[in-house]
C-alpha positions in Angstrom: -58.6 -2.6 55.1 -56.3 -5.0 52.9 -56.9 -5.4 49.9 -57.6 -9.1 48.6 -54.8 -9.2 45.8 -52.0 -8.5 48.4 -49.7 -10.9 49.2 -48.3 -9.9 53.3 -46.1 -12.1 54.8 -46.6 -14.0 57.9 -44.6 -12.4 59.6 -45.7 -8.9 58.8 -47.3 -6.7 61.7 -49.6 -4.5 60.5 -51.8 -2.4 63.6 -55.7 -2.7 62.9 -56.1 0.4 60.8 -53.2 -0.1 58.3 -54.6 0.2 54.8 -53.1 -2.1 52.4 -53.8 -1.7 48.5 -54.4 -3.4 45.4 -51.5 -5.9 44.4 -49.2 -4.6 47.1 -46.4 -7.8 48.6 -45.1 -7.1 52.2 -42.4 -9.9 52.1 -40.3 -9.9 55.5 -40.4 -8.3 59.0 -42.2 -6.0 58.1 -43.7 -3.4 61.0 -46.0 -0.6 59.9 -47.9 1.6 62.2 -51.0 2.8 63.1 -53.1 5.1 60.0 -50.0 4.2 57.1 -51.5 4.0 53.3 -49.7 1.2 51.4 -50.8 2.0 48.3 -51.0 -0.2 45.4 -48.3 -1.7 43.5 -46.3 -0.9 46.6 -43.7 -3.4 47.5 -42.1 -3.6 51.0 -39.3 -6.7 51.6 -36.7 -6.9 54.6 -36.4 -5.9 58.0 -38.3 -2.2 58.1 -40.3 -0.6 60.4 -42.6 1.7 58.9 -44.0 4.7 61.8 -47.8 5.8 62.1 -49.7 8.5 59.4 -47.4 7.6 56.6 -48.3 7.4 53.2 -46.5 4.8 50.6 -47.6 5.8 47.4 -47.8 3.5 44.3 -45.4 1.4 43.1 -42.7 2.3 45.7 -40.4 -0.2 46.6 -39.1 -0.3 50.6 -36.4 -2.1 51.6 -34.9 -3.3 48.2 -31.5 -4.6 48.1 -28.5 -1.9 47.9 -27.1 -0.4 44.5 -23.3 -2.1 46.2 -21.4 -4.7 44.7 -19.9 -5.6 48.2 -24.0 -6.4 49.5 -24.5 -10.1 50.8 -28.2 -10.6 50.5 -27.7 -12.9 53.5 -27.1 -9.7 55.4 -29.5 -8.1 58.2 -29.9 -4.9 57.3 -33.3 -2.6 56.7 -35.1 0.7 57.0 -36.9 2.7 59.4 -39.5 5.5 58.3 -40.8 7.6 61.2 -44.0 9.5 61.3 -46.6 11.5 59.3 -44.2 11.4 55.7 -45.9 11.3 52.3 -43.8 8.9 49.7 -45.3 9.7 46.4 -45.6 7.5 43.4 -42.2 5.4 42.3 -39.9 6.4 45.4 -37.4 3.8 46.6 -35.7 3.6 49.6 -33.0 0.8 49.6 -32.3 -1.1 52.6 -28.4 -0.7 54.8 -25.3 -2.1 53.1 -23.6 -3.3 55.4 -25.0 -6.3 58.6 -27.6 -5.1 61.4 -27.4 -1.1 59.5 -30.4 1.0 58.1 -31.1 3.8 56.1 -33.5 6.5 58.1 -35.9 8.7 57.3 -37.8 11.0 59.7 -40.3 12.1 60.5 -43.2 14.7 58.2 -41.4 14.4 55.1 -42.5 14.6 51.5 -41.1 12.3 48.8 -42.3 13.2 45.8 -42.5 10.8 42.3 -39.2 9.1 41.5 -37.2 10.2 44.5 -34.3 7.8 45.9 -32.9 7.8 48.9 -29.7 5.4 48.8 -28.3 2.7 51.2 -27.4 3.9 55.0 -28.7 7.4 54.2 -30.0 9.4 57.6 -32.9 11.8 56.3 -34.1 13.9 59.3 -37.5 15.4 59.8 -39.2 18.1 57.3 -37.3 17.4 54.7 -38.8 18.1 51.0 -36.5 15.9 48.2 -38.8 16.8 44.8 -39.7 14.4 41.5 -36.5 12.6 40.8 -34.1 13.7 43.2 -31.0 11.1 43.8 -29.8 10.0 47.0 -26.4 8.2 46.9 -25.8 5.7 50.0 -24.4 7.0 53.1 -25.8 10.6 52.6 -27.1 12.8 55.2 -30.0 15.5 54.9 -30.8 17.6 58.1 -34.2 18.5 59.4 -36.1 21.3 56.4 -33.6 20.7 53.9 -35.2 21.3 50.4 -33.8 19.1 47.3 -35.0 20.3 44.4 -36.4 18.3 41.1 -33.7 16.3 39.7 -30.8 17.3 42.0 -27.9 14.5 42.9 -26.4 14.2 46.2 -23.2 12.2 45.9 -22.6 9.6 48.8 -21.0 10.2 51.5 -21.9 13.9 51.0 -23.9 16.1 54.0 -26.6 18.9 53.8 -27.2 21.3 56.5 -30.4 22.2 58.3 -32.7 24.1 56.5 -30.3 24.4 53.2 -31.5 24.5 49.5 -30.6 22.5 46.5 -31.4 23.9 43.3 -33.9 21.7 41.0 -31.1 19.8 38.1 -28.3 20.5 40.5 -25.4 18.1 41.8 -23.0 18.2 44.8 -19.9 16.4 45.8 -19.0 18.2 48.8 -21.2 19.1 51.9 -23.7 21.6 51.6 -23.9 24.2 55.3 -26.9 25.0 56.8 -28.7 28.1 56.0 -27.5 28.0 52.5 -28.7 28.1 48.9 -26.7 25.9 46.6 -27.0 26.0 42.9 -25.2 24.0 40.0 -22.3 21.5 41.0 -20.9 22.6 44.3 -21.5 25.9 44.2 -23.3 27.9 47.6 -24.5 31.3 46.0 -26.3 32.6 49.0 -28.4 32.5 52.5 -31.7 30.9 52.7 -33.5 33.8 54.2 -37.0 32.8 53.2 -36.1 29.3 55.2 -34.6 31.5 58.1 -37.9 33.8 58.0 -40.1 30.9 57.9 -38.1 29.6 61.1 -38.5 32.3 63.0 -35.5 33.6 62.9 -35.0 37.4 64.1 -34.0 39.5 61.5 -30.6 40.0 64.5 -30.2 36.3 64.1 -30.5 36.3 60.2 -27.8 39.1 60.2 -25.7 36.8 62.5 -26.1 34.1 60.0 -25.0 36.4 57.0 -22.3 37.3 59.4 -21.1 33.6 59.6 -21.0 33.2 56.0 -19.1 36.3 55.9 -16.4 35.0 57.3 -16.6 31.7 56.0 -16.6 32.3 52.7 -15.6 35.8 52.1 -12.8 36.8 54.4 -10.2 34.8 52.2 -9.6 32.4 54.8 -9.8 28.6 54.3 -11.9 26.6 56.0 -10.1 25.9 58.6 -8.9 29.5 59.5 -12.8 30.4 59.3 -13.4 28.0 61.7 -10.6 29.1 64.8 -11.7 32.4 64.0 -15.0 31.5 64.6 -14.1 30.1 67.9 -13.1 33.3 69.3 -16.3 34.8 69.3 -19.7 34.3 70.4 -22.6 33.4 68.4 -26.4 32.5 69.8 -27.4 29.1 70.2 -29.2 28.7 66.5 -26.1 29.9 64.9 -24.1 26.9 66.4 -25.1 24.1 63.9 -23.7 26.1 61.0 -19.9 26.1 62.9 -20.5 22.7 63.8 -21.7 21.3 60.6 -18.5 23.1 59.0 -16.0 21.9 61.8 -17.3 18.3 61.2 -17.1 17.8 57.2 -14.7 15.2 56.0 -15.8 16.0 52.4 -14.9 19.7 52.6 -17.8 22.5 52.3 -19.4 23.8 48.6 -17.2 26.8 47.8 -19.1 30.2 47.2 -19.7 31.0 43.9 -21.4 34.5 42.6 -25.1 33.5 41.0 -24.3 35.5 38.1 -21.7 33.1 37.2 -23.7 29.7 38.1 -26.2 31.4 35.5 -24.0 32.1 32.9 -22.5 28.6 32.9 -18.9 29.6 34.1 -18.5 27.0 36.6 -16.3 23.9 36.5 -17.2 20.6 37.5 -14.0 21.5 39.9 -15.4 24.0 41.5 
């Protein structure tokens, strides 16, 4: 199943049903598990480890050197994909900055065309970054987070289970879980349809509108919204949202009303 115009290094394990493409260089390594497509024009260099089921679509490149000046390419560092994910045509995932790191991705997720996900970046499992969608290094994406086409995720910066990026949006600041976000840094509302889709109780989606409540709509700053959460009790699912919050360095995406992210009203401050 390899194609004859590959060129796989000797030191590459494939398992017996890896599939291996027209014009495809595996330089490194370079582990890749049972059923993976490597598809062709694909190009796969360093130390990664590439799970079972996946699909590497054309022209992707795995384990490229790091968009960071302070990179030694002398340095062991790499990539690990899980399971089951579809990387679509053009996606590049860049290999850890700094010695014996890795960028991550889990497991069942879809990468569509153009899609970068940065140095050190952890992406968990069902998450859904669309054509073009920029990863900067050391970002974060929880399990059935949804980028949207052409939305920028600066580094550094944390999204929130099952939260929403607008398509052509940007964020600087960490994005909670449950939540929609829209233009630059701006959370405009809850992602029921995520929440429904969950199985979340329509008790436990009130309790998660109740948590935004008093995040962002109580006039309390962050940190007030977070003691007052600790005084009462919340089910189990609702936990990662106060936890998520409790643990940003960056500082959380402020609410903003839709009406206004429409209109254009928002500044690159808020």
């Amino acid at each position: 199943m390899i194609h004859s115009t590959a060129v796989i290094d000797a030191r590459t394990h494939l398992e017996p049903d890896v599939e291996i493409g027209p014009n495809v260089v595996i330089e490194g390594p370079v582990s890749i598990g049972a059923g993976t497509k490597v598809q062709a024009n694909a190009i796969i260099v360093g130390q990664v480890k590439i799970g079972s089921g996946n699909t590497i679509g054309y022209g992707s490149v795995i384990g490229g050197f790091p968009q960071d000046l302070s990179y030694r390419p002398d340095s062991p560092s790499g990539v690990e994909i899980g399971n089951d994910n579809v990387l679509r045509e053009y996606c590049t995932v860049h290999r850890g900055t700094k010695p014996n790191t890795s960028t991550v991705l889990g497991d069942r997720c879809l990468l569509m065309v153009g899609a970068h996900v940065g140095h050190n970046s952890r992406v968990g499992n069902q998450v859904i970054l669309a054509n073009n969608v920029l990863l900067g290094g050391y970002v974060e994406v929880h399990d059935k987070a949804f980028l949207g086409g052409g939305s920028v995720v600066h580094q550094h910066t944390r999204l929130g289970i099952m939260s929403i990026m607008q398509g052509g949006s940007a964020v600087s600041k960490d994005v909670p879980p449950f939540a929609v976000e829209a233009g630059r840094n701006s959370i405009v509302s809850v992602n029921v349809v995520a929440l429904r889709r969950a199985g979340f109780r329509s008790d436990l989606r009130l309790e998660v509108k109740r948590a935004f409540h008093m995040l962002y709509q109580e006039g309390l700053n962050t940190s007030q919204a977070v003691a007052r959460a600790a005084e009462e009790k919340w089910s189990p699912e609702i936990d990662p949202f106060w936890n998520f919050v409790r643990a940003s360095k960056r500082g959380v995406c402020a609410f903003v009303r839709w009406s206004d992210v429409k209109a254009g009203s928002v500044g690159e401050g808020d």
